[in-house]
N, CA, C and O atoms as a GROMACS GRO file, in nm:
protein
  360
    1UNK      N    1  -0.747   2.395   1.940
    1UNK     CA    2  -0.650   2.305   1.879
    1UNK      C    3  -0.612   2.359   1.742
    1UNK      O    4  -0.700   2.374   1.657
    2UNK      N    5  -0.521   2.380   1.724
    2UNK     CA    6  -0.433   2.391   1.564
    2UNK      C    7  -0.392   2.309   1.497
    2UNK      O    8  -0.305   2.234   1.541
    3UNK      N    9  -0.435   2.296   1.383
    3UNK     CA   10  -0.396   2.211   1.254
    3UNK      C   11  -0.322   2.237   1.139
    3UNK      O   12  -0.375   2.221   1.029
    4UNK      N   13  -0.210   2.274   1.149
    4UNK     CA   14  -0.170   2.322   1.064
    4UNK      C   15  -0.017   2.258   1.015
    4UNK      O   16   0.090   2.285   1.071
    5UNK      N   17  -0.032   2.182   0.916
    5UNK     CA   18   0.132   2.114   0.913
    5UNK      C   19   0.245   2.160   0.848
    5UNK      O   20   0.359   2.115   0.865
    6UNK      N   21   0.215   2.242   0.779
    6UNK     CA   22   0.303   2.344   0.707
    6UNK      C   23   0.400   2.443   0.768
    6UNK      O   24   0.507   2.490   0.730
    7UNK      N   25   0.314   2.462   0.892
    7UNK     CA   26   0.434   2.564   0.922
    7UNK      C   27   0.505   2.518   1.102
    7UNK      O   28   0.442   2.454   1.186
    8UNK      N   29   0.628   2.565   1.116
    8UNK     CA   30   0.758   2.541   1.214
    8UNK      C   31   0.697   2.524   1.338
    8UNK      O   32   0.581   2.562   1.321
    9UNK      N   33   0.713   2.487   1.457
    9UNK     CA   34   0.743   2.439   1.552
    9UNK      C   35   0.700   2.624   1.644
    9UNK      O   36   0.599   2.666   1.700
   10UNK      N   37   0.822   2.679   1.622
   10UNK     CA   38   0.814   2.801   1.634
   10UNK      C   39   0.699   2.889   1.641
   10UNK      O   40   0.640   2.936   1.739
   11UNK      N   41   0.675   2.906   1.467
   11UNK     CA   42   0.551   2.985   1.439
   11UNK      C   43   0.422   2.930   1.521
   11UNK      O   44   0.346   3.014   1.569
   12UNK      N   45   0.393   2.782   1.539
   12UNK     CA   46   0.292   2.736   1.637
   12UNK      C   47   0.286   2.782   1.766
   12UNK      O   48   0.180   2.790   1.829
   13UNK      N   49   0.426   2.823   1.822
   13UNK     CA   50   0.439   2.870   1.977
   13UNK      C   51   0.378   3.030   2.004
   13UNK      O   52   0.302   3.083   2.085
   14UNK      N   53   0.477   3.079   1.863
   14UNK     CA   54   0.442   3.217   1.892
   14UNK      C   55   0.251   3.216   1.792
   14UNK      O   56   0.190   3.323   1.792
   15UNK      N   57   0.225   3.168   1.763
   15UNK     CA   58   0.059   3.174   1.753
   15UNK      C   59  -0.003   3.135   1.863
   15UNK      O   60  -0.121   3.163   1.883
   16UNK      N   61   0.065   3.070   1.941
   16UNK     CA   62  -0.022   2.950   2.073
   16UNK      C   63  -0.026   3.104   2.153
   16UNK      O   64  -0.130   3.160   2.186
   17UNK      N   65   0.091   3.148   2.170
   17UNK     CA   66   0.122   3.295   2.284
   17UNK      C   67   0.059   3.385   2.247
   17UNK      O   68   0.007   3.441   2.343
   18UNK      N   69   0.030   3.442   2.133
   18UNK     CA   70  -0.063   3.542   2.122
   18UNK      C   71  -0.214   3.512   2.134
   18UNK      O   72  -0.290   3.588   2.194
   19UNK      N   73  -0.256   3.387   2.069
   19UNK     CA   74  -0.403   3.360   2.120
   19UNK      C   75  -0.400   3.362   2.292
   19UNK      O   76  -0.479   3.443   2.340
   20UNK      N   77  -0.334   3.299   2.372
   20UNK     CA   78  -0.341   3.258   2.490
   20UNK      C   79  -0.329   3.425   2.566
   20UNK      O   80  -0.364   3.446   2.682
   21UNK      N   81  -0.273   3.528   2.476
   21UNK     CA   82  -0.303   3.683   2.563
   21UNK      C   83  -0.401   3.708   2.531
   21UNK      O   84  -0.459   3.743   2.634
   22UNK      N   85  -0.499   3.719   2.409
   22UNK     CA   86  -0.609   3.744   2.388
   22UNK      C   87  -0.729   3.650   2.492
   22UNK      O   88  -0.831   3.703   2.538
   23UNK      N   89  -0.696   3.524   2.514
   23UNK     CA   90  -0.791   3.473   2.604
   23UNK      C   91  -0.736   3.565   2.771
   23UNK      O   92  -0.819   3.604   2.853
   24UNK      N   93  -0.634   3.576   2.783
   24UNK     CA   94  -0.613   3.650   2.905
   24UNK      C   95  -0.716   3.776   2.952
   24UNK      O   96  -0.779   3.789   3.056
   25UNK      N   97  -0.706   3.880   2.809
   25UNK     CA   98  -0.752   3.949   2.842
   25UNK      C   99  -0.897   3.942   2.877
   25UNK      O  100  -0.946   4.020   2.959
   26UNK      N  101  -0.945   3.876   2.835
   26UNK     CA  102  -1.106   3.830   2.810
   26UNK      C  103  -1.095   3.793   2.970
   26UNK      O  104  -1.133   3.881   3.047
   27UNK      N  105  -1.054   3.689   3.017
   27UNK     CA  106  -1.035   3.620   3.111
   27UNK      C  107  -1.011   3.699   3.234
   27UNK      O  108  -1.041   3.649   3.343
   28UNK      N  109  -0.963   3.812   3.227
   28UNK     CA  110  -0.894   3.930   3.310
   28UNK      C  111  -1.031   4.001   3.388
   28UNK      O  112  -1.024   4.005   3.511
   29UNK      N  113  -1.123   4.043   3.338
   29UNK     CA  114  -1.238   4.062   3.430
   29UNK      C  115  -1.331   3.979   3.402
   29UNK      O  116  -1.432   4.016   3.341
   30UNK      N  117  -1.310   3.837   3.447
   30UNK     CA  118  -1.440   3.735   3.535
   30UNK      C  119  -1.391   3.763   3.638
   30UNK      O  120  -1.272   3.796   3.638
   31UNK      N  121  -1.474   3.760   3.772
   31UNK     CA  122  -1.499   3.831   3.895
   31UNK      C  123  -1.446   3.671   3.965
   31UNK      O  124  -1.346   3.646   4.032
   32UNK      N  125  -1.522   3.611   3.933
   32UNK     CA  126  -1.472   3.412   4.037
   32UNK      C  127  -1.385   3.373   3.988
   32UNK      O  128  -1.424   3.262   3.952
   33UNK      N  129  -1.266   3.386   3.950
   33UNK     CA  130  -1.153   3.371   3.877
   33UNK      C  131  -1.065   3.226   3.935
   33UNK      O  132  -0.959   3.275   3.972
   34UNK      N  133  -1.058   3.105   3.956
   34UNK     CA  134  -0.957   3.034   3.977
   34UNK      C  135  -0.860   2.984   3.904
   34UNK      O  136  -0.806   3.057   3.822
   35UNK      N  137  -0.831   2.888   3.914
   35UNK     CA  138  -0.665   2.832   3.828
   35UNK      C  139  -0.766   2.801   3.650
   35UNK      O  140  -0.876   2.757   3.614
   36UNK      N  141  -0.649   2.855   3.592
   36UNK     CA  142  -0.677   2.816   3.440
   36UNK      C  143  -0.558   2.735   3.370
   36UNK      O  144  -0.440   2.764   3.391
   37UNK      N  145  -0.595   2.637   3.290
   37UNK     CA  146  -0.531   2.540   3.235
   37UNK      C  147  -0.551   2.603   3.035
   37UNK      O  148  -0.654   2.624   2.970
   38UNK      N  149  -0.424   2.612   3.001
   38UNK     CA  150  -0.462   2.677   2.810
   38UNK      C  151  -0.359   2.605   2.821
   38UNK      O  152  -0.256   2.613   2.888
   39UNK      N  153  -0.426   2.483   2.697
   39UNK     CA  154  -0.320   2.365   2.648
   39UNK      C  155  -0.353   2.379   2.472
   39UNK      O  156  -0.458   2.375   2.407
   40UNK      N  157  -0.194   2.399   2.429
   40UNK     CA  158  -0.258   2.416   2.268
   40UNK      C  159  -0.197   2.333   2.208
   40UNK      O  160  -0.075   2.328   2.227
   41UNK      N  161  -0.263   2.236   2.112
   41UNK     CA  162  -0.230   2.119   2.065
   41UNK      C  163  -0.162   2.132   1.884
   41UNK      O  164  -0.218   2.214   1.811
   42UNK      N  165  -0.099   2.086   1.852
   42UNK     CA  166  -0.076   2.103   1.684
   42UNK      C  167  -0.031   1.945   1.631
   42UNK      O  168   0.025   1.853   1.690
   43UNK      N  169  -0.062   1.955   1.547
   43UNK     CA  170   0.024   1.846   1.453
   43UNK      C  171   0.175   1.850   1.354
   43UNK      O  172   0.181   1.900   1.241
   44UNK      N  173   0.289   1.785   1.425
   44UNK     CA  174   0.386   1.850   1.337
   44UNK      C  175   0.422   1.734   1.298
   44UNK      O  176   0.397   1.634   1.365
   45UNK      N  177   0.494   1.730   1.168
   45UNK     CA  178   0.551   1.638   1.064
   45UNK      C  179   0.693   1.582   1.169
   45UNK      O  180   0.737   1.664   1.250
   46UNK      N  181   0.753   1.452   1.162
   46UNK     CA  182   0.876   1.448   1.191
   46UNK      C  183   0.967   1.399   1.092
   46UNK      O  184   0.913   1.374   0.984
   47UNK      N  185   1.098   1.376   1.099
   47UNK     CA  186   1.175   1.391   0.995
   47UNK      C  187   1.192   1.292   0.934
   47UNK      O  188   1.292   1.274   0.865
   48UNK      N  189   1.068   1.183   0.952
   48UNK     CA  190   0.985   1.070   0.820
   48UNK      C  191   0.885   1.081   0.761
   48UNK      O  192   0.842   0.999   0.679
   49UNK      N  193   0.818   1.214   0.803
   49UNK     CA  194   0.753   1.274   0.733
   49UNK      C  195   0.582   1.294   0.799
   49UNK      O  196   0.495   1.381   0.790
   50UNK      N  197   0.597   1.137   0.879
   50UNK     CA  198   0.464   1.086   0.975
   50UNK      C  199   0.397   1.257   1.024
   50UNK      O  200   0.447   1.369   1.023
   51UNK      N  201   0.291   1.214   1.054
   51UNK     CA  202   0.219   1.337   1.136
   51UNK      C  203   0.166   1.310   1.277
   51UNK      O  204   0.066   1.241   1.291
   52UNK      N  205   0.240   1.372   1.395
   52UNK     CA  206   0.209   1.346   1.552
   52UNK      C  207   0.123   1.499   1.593
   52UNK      O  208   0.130   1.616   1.555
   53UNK      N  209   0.044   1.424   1.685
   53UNK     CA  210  -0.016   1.529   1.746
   53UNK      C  211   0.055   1.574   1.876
   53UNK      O  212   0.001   1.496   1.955
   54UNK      N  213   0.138   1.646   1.948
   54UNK     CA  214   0.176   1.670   2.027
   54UNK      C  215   0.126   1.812   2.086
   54UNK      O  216   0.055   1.881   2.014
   55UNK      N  217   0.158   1.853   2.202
   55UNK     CA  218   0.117   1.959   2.329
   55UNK      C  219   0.239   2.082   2.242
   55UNK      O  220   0.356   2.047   2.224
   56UNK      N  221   0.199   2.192   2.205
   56UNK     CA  222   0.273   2.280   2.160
   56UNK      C  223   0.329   2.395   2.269
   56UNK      O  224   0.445   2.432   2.283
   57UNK      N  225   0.190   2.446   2.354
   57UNK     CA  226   0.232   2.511   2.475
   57UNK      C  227   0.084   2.468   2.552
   57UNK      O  228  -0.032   2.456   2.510
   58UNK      N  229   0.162   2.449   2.715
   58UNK     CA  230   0.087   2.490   2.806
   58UNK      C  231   0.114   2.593   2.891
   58UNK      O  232   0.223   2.649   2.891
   59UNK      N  233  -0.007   2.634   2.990
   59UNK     CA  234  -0.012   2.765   3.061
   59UNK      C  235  -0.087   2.720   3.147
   59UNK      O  236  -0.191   2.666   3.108
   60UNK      N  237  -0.056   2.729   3.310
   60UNK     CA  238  -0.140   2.767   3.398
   60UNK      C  239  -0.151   2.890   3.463
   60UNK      O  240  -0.051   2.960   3.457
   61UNK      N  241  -0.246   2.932   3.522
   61UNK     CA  242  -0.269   3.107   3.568
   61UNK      C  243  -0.371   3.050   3.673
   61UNK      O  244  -0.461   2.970   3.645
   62UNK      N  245  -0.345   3.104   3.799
   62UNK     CA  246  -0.373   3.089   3.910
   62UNK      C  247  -0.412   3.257   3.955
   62UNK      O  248  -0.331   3.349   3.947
   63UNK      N  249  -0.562   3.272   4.006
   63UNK     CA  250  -0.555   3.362   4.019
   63UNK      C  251  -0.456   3.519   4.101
   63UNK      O  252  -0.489   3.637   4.115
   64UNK      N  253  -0.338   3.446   4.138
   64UNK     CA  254  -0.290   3.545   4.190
   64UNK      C  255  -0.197   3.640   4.064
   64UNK      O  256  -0.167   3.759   4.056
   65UNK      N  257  -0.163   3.468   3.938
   65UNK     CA  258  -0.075   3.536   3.789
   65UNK      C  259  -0.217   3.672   3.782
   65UNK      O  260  -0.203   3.788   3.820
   66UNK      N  261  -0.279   3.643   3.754
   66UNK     CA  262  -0.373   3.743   3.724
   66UNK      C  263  -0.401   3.851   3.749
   66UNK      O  264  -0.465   3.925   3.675
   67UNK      N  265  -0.352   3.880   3.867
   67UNK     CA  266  -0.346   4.005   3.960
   67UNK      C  267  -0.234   4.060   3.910
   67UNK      O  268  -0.241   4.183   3.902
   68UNK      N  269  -0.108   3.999   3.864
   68UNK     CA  270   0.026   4.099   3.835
   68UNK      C  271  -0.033   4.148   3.624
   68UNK      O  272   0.005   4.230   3.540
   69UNK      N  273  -0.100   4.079   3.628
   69UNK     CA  274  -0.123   4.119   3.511
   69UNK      C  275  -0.181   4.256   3.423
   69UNK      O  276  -0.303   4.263   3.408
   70UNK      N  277  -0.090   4.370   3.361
   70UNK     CA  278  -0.165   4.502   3.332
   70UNK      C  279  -0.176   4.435   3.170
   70UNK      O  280  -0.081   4.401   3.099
   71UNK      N  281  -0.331   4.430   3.135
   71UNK     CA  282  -0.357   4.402   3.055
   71UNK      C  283  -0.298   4.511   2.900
   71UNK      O  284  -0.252   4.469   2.793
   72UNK      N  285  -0.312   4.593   2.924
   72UNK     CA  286  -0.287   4.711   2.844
   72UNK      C  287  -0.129   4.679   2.817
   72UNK      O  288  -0.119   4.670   2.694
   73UNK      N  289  -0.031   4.664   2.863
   73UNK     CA  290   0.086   4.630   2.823
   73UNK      C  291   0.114   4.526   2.835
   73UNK      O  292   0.235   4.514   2.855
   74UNK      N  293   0.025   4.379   2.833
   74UNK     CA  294   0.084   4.220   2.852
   74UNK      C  295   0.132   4.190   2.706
   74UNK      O  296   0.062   4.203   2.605
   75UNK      N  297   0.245   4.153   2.709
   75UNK     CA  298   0.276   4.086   2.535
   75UNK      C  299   0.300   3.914   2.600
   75UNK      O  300   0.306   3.865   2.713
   76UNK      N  301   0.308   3.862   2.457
   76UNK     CA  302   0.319   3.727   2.452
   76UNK      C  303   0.417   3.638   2.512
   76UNK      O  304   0.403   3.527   2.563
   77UNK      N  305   0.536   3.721   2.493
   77UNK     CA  306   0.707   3.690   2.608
   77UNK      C  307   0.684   3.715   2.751
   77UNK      O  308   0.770   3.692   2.835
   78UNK      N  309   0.578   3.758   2.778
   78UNK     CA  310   0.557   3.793   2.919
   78UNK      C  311   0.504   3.669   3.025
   78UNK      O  312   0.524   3.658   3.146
   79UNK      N  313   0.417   3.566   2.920
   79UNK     CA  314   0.350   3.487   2.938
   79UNK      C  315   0.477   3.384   3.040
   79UNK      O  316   0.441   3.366   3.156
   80UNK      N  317   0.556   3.347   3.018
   80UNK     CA  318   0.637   3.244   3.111
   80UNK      C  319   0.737   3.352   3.221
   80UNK      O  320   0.846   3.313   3.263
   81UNK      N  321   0.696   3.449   3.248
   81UNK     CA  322   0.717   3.529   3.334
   81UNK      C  323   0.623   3.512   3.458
   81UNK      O  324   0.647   3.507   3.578
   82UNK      N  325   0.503   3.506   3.382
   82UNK     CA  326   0.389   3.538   3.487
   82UNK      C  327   0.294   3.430   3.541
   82UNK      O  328   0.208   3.439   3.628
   83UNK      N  329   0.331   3.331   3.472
   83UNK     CA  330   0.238   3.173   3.485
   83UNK      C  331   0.303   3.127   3.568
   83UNK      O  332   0.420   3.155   3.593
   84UNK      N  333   0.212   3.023   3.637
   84UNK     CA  334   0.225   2.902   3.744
   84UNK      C  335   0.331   2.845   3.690
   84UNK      O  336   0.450   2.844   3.722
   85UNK      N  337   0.262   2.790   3.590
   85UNK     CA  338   0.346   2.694   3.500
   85UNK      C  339   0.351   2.741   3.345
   85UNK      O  340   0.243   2.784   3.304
   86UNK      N  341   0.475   2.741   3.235
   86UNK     CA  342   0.470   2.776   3.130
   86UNK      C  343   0.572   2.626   3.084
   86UNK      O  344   0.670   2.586   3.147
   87UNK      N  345   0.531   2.584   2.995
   87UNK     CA  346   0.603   2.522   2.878
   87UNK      C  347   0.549   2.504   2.706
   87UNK      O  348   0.448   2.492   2.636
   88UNK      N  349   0.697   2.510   2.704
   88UNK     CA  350   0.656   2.515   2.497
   88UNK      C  351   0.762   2.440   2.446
   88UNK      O  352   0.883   2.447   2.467
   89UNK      N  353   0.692   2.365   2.373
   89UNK     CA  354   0.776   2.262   2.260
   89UNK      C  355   0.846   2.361   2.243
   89UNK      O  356   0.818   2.480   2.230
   90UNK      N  357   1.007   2.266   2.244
   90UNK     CA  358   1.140   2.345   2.166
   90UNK      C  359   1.155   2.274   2.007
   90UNK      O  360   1.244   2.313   1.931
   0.00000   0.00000   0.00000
């Protein structure tokens, strides 16, 4: 989970996408591999100033995403290419 209220909407997504390749790779040789759920949470200000906790990005990966996956060249834009399911706060 991320806490951070200072910074954009944006910058939370593209931080959510690069942690979520680093867990990939990690994730990339367990041998019993089934469906994975990476839900990343933040707190953003709205334009009264209040602070909500909302879903920044989710990701599911089913072991077959996993199989198209060459770790050595996965970047972060690749991520809603290759997932079950991809969504990210706009």
């Amino acid at each position: 989970m991320m806490n951070d209220d200072a910074i954009t909407k944006k910058k939370v997504i593209d931080y959510a996408q690069q942690k979520t390749v680093e867990l990939i790779r990690v994730l990339k040789g367990v041998e019993d591999l089934s469906n994975i759920r990476i839900n990343w949470q933040a707190n953003f200000k709205d334009a009264y100033g209040n602070i909500n906790p909302e879903s920044a990005m989710t990701v599911l990966l089913k072991k077959g995403d996993f199989d198209q996956i060459d770790v050595a060249n996965f970047n972060a834009s690749d991520l809603k290419e290759v997932a079950t399911y991809y969504h990210a706060t706009s």
